[in-house]
N, C-alpha and C positions, 0 to 999 in steps of 0.2 A: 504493500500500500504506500500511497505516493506522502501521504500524512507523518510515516513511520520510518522514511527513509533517512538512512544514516544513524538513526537513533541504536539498530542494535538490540540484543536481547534483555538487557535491563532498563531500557527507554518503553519496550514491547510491555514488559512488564507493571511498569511503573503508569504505562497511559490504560491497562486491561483493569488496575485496582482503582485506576480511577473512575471508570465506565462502573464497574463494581458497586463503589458508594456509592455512584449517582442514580444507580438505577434501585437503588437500597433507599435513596432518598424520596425520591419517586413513587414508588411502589408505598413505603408505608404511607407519603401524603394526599397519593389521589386513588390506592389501592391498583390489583394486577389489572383487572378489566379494565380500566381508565388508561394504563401507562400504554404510551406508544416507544417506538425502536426512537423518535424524532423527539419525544419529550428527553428521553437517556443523553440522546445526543447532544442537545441542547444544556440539560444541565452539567454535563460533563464536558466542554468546549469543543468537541469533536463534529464528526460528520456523522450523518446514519449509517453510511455505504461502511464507514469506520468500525460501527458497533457491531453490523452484521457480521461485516469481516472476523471479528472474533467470536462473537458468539451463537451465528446463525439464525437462532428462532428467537423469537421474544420469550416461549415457554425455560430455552436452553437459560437464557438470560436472568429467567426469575430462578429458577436450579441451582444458576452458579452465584445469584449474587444471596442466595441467602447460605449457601455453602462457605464463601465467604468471613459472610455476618456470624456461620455458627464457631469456624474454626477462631476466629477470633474472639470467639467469647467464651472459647474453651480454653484456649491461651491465658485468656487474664483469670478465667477459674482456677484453673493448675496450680498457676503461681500464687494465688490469693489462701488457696484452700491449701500449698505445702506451707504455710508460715502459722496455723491452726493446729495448733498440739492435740485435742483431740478428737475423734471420730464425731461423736455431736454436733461440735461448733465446727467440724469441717461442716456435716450434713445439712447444717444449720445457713451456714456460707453458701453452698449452692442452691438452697432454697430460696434465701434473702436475694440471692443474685438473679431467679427467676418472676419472683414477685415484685420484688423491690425499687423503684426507680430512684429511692436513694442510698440502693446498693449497687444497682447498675443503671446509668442513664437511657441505655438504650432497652430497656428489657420490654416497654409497651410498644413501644416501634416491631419491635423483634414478633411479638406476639399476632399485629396483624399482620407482617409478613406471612407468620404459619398457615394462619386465618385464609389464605390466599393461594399456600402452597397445598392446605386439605383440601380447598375447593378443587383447582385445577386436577388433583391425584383421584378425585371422585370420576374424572371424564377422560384421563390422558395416564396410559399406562408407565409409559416413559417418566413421566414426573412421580408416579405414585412409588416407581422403584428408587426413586431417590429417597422421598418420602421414608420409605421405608428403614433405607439406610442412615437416615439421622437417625430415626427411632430407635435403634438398636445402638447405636453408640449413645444416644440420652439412656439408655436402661443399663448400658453394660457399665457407664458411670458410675449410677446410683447403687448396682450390683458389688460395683470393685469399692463402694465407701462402707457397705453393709459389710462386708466379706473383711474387709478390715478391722474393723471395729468387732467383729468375732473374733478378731484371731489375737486382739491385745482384750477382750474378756469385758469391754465398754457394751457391746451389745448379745440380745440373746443368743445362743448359738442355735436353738433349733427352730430357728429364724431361717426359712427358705427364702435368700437372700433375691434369687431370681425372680420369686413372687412379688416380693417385697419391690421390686426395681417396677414390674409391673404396674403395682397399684399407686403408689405415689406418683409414676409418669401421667395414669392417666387422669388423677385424682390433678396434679398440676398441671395437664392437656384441659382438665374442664371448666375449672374455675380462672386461668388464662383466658378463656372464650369472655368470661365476664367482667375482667380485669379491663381487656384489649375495648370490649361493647361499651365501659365506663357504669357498669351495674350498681346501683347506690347501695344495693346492698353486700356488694361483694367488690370490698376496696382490698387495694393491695395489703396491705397490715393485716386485716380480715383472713385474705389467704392463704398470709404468710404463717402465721396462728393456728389455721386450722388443719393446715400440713403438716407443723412442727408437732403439734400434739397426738395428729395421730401417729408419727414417726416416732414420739416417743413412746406413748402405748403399745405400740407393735414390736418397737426394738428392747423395750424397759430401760430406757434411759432417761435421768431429769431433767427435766427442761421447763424455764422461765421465761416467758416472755422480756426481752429489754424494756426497758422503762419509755416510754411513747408510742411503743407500738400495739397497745392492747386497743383493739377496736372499737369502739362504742357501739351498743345493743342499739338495735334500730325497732 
């Protein structure tokens, strides 16, 4: 492409992550159905013939840019959640990072992205496979923090930790839907609370809510 010439493979790179955001930025302000290849373009200074060029379909587009958006948000989980001494207040951390917008900025953005990415995997096989591949690395997560917290004696051990990855994924796949909708009755604090609690009833470990964040009864 005549936009890319001379630049080279880390120019290649460096203008792909930027198509990336913007189609990130896009997608969660006007949703997938509204975004065009010419909106991406535009917010990203590029051409359209540009964004095709790298990513073919507008479907490929929302795939990779929320592919993106997750490896990056499992980058700063990583690092956030190895400086947490114990299995809890890891579990805790990745929670708060899912619920939280003042645990992670981006986490309501992130959620209608999903919102968008279930749609599409309801009609287009291709997406749904991808789909599917988050979901198994969101549970093989939540698996390896259970499976940990067994093995230093923090949680139960006859805790089927694979169940366990299950139900909190989808338990925080449902109440996201209401988080992302802006549900008055289901604020982020609300479902940060009522994930942590039942994580702790399940796994038998204590847990107290932080000080601001206990919900108010509606």
């Amino acid at each position: 492409m005549k936009e890319d010439a001379g630049g080279g493979a880390g120019t290649a790179g460096l203008r792909r992550e930027q198509m990336l955001r913007a189609a990130l930025s896009v997608i969660a302000e006007r949703g997938y159905p509204e975004t065009r290849i010419t909106d991406v373009a535009g917010r990203a200074g590029a051409s359209p013939a540009l964004v095709i060029y790298y990513f073919k379909t507008r479907d490929q587009l929302l795939t990779e840019a929320i592919r993106y958006s997750e490896d990056s948000w499992y980058a700063e989980g990583t690092r956030r959640i190895a400086a947490i001494p114990g299995a809890g207040g890891r579990l805790a951390e990745l929670v708060a990072m899912t619920c939280l917008p003042e645990a992670h900025a981006g986490a309501r953005d992130s959620w209608l992205l999903w919102l968008d990415l279930w749609a599409q995997s309801a009609r287009h096989p291709e997406v749904a496979a991808v789909r599917q591949k988050f979901d198994e690395r969101w549970r093989a997560t939540i698996r390896a923090l259970v499976l940990a917290g067994q093995e230093t004696g923090e949680f139960r051990a006859e805790v089927d930790a694979a169940g366990f990855a299950v139900l909190v994924s989808a338990l925080l796949d449902g109440l996201a839907v209401q988080i992302a909708l802006d549900d008055p009755e289901v604020t982020p604090a609300r479902a940060f609370c009522l994930t942590m609690r039942f994580a702790a009833s399940e796994l038998g470990f204590s847990w107290t809510p932080p000080a601001g964040s206990r919900p108010a009864r509606r």
